[in-house]
N, C-alpha and C positions, 0 to 999 in steps of 0.2 A: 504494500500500500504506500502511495506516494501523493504527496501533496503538491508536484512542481505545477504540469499543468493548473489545476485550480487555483495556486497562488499567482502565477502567472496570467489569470482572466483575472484577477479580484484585483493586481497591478495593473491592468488595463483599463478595468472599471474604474479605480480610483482616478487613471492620469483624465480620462478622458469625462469624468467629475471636475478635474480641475480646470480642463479645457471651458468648460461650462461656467463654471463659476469665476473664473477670470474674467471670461467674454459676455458673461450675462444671458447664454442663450434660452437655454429648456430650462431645467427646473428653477437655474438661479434666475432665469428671464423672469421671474415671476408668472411663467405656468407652469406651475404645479401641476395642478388636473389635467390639463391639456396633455403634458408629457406623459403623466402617472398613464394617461388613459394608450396613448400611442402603445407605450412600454408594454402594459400589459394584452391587449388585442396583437401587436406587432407576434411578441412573445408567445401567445397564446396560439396562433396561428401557426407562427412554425414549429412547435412541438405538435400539434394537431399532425402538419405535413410532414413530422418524426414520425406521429407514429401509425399513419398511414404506409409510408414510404417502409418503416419495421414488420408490418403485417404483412405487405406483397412481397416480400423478402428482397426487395430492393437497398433497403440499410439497415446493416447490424453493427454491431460495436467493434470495434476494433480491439487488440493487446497491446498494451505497454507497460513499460515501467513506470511511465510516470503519471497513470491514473492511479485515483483511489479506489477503484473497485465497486464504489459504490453507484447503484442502481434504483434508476426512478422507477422502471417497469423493463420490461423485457428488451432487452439490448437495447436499453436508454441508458446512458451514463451521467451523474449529477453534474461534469461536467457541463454537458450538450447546453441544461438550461443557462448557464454561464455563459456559454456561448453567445446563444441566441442573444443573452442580453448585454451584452458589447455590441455584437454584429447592428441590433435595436439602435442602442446608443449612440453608439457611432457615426451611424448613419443621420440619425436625426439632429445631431449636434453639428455633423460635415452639411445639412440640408440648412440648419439654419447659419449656421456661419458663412456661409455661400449668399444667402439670402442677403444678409446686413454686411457682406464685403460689396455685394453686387448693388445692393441700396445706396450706402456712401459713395460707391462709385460713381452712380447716376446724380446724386445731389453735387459731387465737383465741380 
């Protein structure tokens, strides 16, 4: 059992938390609800498209050392939801920072 992957999302989570909060986007933009709600439909969706994808036997989990072993349901790894919520974040921090770089730019 290895904690590297997992701590390696939860340091991703955090940097791209800070990105956020530096620049004021999603949560620290003052929405809350807005994000809270993206984050969790985002989320919620691609774990649904997990475990679709796990039933047709199109994705199973993979071995390494550097997961923890531990399992959400069958060939879901607690990883995965880490995943998805970076991949979420990410995205929606890269979508609005794009937005108010591309905003300032127009007001120049």
């Amino acid at each position: 059992m290895s904690f590297l992957y997992l701590g390696a999302l939860l340091i991703s989570l955090a940097g791209i938390g800070l990105l956020d909060f530096r620049h004021k986007l999603a949560f620290f933009g003052g929405a809350v609800v807005r994000s809270s709600v993206i984050m969790v439909v985002s989320v919620s969706f691609f774990l649904v498209w997990d475990v679709v994808g796990i039933a047709t036997g199109v994705f199973f989990r993979g071995g390494g050392p550097w997961m923890t072993g531990v399992l959400l349901g069958p060939e879901l790894p607690l990883e995965e939801l880490f995943f998805l919520m970076v991949l979420t974040y990410s995205t929606l921090v890269s979508y609005l920072w794009a937005g108010k770089a591309l905003g300032a730019r127009r007001q120049a």
